[in-house]
mmCIF file of the N, C-alpha and C atoms, coordinates in Angstrom:
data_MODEL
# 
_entry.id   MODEL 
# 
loop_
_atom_site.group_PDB 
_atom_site.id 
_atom_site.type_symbol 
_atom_site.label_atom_id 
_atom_site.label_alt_id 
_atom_site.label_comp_id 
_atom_site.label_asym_id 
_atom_site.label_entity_id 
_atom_site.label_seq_id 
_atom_site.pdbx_PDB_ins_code 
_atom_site.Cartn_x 
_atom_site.Cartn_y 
_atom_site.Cartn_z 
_atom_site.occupancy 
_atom_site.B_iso_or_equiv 
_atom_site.pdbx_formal_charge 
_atom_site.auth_seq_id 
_atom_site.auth_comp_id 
_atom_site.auth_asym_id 
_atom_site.auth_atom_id 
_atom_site.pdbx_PDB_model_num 
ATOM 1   N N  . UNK A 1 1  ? -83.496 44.103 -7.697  1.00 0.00 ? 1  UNK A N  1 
ATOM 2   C CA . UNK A 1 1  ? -83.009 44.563 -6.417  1.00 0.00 ? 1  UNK A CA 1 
ATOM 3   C C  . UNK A 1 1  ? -82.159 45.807 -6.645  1.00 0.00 ? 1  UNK A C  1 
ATOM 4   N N  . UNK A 1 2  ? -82.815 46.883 -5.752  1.00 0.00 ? 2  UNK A N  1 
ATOM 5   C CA . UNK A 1 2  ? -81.835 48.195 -5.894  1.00 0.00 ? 2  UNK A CA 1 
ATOM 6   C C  . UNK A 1 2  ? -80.771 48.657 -4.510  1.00 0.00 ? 2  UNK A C  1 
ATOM 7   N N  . UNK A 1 3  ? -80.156 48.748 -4.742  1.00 0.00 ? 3  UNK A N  1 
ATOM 8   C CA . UNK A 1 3  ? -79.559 49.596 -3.395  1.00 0.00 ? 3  UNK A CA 1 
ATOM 9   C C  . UNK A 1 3  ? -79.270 51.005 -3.546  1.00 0.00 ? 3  UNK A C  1 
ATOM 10  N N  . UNK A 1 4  ? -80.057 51.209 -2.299  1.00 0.00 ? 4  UNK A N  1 
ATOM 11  C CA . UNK A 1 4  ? -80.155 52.906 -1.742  1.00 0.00 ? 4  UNK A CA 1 
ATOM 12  C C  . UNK A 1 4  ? -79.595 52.974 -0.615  1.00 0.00 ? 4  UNK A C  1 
ATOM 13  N N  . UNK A 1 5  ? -79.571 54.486 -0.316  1.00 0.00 ? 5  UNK A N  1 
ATOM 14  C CA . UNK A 1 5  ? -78.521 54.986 1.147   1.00 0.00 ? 5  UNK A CA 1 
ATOM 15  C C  . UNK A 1 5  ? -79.254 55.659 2.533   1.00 0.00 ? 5  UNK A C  1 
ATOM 16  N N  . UNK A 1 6  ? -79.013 54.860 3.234   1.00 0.00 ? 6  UNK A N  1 
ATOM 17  C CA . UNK A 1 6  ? -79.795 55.481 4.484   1.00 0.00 ? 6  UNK A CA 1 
ATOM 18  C C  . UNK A 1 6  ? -78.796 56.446 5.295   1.00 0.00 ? 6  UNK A C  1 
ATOM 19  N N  . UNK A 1 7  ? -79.203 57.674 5.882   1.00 0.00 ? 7  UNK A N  1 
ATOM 20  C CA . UNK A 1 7  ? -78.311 58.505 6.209   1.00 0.00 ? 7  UNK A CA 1 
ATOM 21  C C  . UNK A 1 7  ? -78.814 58.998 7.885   1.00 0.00 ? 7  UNK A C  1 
ATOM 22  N N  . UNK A 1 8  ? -78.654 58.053 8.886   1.00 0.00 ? 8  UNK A N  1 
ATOM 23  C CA . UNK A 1 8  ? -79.307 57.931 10.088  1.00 0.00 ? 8  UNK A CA 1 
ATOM 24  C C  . UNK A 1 8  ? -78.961 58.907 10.878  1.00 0.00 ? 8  UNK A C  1 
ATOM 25  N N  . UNK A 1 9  ? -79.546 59.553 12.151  1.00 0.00 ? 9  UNK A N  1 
ATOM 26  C CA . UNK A 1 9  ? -78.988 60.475 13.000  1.00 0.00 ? 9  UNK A CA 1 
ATOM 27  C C  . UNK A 1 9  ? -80.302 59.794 14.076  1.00 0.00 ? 9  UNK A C  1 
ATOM 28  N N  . UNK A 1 10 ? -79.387 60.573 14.962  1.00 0.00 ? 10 UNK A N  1 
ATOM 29  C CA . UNK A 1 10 ? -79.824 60.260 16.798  1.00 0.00 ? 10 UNK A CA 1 
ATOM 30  C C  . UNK A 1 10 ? -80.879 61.415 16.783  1.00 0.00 ? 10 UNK A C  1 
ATOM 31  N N  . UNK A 1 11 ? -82.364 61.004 17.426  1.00 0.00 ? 11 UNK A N  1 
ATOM 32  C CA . UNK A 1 11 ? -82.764 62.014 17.689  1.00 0.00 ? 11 UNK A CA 1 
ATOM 33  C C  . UNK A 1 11 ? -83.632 62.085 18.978  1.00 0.00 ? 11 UNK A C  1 
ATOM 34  N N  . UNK A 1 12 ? -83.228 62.608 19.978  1.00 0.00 ? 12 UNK A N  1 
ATOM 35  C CA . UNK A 1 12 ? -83.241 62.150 20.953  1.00 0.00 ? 12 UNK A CA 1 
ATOM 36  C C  . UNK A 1 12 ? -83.924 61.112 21.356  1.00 0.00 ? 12 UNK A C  1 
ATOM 37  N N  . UNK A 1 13 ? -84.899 60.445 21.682  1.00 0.00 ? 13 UNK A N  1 
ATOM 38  C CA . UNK A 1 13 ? -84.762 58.921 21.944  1.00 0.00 ? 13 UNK A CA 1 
ATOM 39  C C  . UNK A 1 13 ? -85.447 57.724 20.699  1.00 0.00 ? 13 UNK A C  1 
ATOM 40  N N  . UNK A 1 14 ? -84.935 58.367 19.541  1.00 0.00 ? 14 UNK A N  1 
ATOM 41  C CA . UNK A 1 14 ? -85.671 57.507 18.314  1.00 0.00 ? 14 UNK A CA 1 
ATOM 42  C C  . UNK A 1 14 ? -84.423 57.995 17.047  1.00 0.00 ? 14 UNK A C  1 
ATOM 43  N N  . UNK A 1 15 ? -84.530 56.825 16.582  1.00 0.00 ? 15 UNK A N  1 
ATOM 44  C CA . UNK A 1 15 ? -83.128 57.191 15.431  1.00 0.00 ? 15 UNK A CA 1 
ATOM 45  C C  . UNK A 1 15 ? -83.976 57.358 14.050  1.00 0.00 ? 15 UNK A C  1 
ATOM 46  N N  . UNK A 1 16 ? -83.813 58.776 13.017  1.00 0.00 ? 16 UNK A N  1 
ATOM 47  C CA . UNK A 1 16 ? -84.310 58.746 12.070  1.00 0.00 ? 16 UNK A CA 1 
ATOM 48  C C  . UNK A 1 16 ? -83.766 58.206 10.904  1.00 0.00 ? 16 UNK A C  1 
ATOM 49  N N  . UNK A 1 17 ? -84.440 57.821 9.831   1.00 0.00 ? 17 UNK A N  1 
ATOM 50  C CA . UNK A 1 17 ? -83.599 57.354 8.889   1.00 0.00 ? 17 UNK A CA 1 
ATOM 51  C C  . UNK A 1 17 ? -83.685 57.740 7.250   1.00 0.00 ? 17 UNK A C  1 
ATOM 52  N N  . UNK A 1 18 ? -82.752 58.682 6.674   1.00 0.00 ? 18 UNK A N  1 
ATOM 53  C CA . UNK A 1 18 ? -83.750 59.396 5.509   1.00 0.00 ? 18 UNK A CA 1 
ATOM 54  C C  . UNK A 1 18 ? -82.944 58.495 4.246   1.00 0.00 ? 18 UNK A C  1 
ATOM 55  N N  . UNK A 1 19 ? -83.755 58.268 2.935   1.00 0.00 ? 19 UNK A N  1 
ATOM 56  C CA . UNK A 1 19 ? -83.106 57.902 2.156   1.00 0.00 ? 19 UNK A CA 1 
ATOM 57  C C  . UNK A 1 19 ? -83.301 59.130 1.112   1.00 0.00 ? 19 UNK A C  1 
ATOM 58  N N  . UNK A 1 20 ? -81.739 59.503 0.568   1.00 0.00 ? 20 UNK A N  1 
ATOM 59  C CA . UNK A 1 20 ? -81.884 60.622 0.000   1.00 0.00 ? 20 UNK A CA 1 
ATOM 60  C C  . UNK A 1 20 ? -82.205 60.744 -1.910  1.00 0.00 ? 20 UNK A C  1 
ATOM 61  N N  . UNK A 1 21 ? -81.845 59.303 -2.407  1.00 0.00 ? 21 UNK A N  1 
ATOM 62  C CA . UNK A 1 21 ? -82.233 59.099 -3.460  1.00 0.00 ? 21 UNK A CA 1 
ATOM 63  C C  . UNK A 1 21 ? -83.921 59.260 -3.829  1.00 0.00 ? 21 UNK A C  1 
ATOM 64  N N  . UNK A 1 22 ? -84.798 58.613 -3.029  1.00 0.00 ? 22 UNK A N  1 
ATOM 65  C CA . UNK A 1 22 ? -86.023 58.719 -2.981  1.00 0.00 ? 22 UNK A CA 1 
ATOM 66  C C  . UNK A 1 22 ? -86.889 59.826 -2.086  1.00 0.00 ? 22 UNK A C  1 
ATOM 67  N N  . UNK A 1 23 ? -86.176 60.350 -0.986  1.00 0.00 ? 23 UNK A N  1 
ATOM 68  C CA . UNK A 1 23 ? -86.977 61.052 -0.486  1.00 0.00 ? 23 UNK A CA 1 
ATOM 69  C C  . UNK A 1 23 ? -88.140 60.473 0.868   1.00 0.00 ? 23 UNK A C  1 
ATOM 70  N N  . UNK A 1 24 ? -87.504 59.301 0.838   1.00 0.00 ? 24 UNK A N  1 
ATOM 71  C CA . UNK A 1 24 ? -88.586 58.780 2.075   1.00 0.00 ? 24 UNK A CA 1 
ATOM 72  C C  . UNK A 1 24 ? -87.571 59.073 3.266   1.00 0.00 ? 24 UNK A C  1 
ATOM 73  N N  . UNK A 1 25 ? -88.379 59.102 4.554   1.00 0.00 ? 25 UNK A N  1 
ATOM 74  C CA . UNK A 1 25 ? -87.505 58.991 6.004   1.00 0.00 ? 25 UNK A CA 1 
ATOM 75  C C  . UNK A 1 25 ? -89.248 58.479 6.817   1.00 0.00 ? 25 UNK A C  1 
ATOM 76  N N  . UNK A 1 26 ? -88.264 57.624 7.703   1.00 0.00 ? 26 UNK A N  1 
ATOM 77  C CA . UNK A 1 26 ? -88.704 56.723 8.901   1.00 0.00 ? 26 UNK A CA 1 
ATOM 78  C C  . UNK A 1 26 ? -87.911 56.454 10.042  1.00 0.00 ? 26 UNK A C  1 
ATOM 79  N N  . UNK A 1 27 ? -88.262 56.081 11.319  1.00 0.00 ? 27 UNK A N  1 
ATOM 80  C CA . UNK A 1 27 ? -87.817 56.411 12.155  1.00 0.00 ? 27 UNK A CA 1 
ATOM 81  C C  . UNK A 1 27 ? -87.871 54.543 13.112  1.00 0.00 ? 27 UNK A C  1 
ATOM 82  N N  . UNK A 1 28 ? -87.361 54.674 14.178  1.00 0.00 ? 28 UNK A N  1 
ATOM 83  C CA . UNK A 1 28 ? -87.052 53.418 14.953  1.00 0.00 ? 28 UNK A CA 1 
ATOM 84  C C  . UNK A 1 28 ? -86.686 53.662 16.452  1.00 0.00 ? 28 UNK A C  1 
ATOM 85  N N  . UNK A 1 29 ? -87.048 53.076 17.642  1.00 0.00 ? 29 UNK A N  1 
ATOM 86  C CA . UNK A 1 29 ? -86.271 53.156 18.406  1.00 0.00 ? 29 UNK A CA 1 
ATOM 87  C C  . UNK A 1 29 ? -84.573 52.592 18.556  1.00 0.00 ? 29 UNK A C  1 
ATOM 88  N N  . UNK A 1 30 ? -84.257 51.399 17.700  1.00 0.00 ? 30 UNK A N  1 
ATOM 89  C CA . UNK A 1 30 ? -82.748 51.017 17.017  1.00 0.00 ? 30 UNK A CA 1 
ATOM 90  C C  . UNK A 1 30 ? -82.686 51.550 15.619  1.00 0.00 ? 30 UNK A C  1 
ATOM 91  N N  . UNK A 1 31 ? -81.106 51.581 15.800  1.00 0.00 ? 31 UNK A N  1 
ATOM 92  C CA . UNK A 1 31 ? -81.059 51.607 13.905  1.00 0.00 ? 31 UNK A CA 1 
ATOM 93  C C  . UNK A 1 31 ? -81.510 50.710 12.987  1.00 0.00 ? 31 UNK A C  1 
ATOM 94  N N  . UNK A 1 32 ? -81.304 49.734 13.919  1.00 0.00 ? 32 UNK A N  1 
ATOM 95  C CA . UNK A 1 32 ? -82.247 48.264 13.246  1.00 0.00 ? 32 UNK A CA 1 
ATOM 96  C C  . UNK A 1 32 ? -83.676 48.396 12.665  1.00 0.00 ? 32 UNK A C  1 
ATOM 97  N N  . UNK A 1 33 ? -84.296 48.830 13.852  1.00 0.00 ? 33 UNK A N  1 
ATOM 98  C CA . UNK A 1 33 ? -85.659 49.484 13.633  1.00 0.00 ? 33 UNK A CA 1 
ATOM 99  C C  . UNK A 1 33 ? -85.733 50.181 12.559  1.00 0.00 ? 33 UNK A C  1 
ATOM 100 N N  . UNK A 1 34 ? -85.301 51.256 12.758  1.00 0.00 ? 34 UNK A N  1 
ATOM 101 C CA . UNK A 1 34 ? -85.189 52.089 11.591  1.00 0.00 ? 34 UNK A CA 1 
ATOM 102 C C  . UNK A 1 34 ? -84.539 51.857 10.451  1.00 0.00 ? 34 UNK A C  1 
ATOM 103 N N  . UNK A 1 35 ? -83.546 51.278 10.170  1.00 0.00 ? 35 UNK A N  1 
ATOM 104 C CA . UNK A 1 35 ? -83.551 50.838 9.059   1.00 0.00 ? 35 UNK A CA 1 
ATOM 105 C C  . UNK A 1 35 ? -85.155 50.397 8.239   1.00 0.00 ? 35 UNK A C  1 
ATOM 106 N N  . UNK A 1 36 ? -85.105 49.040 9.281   1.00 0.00 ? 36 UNK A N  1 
ATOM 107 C CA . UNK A 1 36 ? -86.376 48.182 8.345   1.00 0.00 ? 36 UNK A CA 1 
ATOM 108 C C  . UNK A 1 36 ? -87.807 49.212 8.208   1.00 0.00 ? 36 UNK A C  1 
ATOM 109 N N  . UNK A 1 37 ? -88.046 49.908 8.976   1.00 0.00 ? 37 UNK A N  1 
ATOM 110 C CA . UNK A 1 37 ? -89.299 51.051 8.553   1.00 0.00 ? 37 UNK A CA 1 
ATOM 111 C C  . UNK A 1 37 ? -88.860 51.566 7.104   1.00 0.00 ? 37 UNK A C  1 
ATOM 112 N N  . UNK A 1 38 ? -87.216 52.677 7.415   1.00 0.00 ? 38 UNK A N  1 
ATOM 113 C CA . UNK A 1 38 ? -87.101 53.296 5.728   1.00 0.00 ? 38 UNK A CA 1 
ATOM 114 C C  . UNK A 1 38 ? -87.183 51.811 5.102   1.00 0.00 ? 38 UNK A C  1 
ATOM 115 N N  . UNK A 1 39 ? -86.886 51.093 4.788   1.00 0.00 ? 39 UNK A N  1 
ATOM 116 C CA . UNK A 1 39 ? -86.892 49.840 3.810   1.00 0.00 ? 39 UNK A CA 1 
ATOM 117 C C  . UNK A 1 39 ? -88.343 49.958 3.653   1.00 0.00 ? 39 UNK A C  1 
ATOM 118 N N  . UNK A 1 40 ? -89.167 49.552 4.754   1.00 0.00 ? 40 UNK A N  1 
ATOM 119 C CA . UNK A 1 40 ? -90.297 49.214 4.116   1.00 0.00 ? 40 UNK A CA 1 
ATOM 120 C C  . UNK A 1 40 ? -91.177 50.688 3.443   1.00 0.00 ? 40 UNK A C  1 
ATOM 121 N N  . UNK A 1 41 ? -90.963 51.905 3.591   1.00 0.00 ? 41 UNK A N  1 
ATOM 122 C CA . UNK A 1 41 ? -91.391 52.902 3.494   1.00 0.00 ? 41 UNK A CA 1 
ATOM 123 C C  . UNK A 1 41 ? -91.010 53.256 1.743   1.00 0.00 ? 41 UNK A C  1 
ATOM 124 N N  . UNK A 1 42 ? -89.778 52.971 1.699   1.00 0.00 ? 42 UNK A N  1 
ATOM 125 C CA . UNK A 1 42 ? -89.447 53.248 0.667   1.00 0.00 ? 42 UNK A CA 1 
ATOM 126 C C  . UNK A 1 42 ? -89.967 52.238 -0.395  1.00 0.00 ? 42 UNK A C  1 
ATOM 127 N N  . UNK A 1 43 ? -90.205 50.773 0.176   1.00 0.00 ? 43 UNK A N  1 
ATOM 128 C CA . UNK A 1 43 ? -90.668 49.786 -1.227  1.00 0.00 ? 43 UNK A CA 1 
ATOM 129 C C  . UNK A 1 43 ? -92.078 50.286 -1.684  1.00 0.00 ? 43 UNK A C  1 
ATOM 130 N N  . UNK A 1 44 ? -92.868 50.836 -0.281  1.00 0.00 ? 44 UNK A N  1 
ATOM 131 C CA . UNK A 1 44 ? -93.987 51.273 -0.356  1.00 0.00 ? 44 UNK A CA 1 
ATOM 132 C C  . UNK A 1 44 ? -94.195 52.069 -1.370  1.00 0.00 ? 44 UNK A C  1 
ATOM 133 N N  . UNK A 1 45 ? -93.330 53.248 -1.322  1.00 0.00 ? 45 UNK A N  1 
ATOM 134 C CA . UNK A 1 45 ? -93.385 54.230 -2.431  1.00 0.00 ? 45 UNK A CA 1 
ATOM 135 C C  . UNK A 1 45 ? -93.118 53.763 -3.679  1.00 0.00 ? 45 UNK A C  1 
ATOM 136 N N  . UNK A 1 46 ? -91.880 53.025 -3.664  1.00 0.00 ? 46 UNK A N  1 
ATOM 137 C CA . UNK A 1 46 ? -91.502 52.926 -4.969  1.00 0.00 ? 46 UNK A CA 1 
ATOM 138 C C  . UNK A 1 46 ? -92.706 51.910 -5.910  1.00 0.00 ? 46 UNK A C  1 
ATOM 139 N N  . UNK A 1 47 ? -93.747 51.572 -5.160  1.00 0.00 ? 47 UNK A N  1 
ATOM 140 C CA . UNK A 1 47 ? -95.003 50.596 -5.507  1.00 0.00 ? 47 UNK A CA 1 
ATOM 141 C C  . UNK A 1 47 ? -95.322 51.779 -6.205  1.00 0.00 ? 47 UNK A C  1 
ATOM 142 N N  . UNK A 1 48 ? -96.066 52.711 -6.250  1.00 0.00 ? 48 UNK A N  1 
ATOM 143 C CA . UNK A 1 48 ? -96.129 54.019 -6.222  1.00 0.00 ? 48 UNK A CA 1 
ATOM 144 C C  . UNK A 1 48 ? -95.856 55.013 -7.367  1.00 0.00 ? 48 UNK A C  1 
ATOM 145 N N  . UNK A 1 49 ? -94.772 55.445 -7.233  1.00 0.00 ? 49 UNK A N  1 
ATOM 146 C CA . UNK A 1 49 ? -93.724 56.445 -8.060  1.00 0.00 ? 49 UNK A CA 1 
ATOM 147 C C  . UNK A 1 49 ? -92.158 55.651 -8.143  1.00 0.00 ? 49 UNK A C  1 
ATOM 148 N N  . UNK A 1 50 ? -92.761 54.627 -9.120  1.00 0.00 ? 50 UNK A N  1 
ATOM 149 C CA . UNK A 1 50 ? -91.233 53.809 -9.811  1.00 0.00 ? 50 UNK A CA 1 
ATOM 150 C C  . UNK A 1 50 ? -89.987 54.850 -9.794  1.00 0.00 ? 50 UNK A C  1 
ATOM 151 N N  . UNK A 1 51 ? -89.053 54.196 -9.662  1.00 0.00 ? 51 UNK A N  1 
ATOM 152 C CA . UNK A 1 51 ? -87.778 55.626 -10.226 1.00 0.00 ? 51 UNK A CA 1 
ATOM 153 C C  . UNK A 1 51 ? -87.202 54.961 -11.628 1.00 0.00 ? 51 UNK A C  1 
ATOM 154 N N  . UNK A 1 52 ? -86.862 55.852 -12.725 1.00 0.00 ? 52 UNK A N  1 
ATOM 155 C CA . UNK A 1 52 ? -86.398 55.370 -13.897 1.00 0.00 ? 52 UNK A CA 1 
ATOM 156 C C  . UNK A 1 52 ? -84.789 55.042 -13.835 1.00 0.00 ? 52 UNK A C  1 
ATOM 157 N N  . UNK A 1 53 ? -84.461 56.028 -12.941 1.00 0.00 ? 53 UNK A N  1 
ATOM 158 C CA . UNK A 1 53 ? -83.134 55.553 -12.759 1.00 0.00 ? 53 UNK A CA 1 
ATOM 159 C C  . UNK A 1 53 ? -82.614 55.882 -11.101 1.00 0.00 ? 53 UNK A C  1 
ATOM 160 N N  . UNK A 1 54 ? -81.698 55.389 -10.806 1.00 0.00 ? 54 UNK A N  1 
ATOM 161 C CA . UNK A 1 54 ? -81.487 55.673 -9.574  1.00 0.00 ? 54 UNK A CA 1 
ATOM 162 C C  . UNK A 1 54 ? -79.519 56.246 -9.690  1.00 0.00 ? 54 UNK A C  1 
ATOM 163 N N  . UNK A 1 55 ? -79.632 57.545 -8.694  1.00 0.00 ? 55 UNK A N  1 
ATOM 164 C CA . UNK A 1 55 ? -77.982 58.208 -8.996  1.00 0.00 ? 55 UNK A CA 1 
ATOM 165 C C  . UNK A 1 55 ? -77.953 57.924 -7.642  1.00 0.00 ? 55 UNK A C  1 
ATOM 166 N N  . UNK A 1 56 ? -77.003 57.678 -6.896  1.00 0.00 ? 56 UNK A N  1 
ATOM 167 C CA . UNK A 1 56 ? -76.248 57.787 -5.945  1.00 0.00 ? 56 UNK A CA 1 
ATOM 168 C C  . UNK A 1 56 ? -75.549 59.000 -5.376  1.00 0.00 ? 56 UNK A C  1 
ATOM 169 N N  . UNK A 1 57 ? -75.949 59.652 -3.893  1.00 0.00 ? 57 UNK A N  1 
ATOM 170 C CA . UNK A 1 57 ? -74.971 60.734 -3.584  1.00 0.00 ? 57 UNK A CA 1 
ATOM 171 C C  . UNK A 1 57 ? -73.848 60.462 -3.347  1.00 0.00 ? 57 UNK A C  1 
ATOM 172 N N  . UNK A 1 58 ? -73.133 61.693 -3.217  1.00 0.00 ? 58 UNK A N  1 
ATOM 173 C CA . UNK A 1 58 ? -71.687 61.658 -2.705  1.00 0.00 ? 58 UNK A CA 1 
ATOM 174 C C  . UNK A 1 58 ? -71.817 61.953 -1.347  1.00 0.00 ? 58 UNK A C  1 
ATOM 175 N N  . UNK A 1 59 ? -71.476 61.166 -0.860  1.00 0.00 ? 59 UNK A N  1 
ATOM 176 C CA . UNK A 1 59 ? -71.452 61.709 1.202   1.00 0.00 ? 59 UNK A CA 1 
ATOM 177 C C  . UNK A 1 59 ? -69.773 61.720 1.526   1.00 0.00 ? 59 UNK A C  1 
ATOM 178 N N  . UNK A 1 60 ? -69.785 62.748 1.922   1.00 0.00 ? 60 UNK A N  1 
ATOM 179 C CA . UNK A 1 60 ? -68.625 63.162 2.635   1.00 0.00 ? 60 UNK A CA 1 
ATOM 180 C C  . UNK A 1 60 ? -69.011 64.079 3.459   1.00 0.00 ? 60 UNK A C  1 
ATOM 181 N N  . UNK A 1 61 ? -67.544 64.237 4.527   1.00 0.00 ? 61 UNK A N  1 
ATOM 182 C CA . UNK A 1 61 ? -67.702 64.842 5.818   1.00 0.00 ? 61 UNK A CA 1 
ATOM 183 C C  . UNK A 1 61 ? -67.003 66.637 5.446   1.00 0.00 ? 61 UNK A C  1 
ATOM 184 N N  . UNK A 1 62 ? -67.257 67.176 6.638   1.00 0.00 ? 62 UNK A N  1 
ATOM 185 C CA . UNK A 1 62 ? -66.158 68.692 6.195   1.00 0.00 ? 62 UNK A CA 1 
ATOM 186 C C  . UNK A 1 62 ? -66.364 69.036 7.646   1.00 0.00 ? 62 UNK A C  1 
ATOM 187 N N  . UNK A 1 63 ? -65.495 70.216 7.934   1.00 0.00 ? 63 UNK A N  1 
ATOM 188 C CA . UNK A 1 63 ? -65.356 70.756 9.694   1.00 0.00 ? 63 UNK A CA 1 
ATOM 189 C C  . UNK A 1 63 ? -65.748 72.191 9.063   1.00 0.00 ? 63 UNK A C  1 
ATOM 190 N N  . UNK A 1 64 ? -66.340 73.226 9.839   1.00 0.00 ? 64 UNK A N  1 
ATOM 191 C CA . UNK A 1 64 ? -66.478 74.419 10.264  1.00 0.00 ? 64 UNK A CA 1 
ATOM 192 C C  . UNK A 1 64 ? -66.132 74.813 11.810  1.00 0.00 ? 64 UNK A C  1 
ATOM 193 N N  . UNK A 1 65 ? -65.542 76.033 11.522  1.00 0.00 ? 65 UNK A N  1 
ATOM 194 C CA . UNK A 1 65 ? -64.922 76.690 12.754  1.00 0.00 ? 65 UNK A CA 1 
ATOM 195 C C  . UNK A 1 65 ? -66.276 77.082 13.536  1.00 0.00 ? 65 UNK A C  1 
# 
């Protein structure tokens, strides 16, 4: 079992969902939804193109004027 990061945004009436370690994104009308699509999108792949290792981003916020 791995854990990866879903990084969701509103888009107008469907929420996308990208995971940035792997590179998959899927979409939902809930985040719920969308969550479980990237989940399943991503096991899909990783059936696929195994990852040897998995790094974690850094997410943080910042303001521009």
């Amino acid at each position: 079992m791995k854990t990866f990061t879903a990084v969701i945004q509103k888009d107008e009436d469907m929420y996308v969902a990208k995971c940035s370690e792997v590179g998959t994104v899927s979409q939902g009308s809930t985040i719920d939804e969308a969550i479980a699509n990237l989940k399943e999108a991503t096991e899909l792949y990783l059936e696929e193109f195994p990852l040897k290792e998995t790094k974690h981003p850094i997410l943080t916020t910042f303001e521009v004027a």
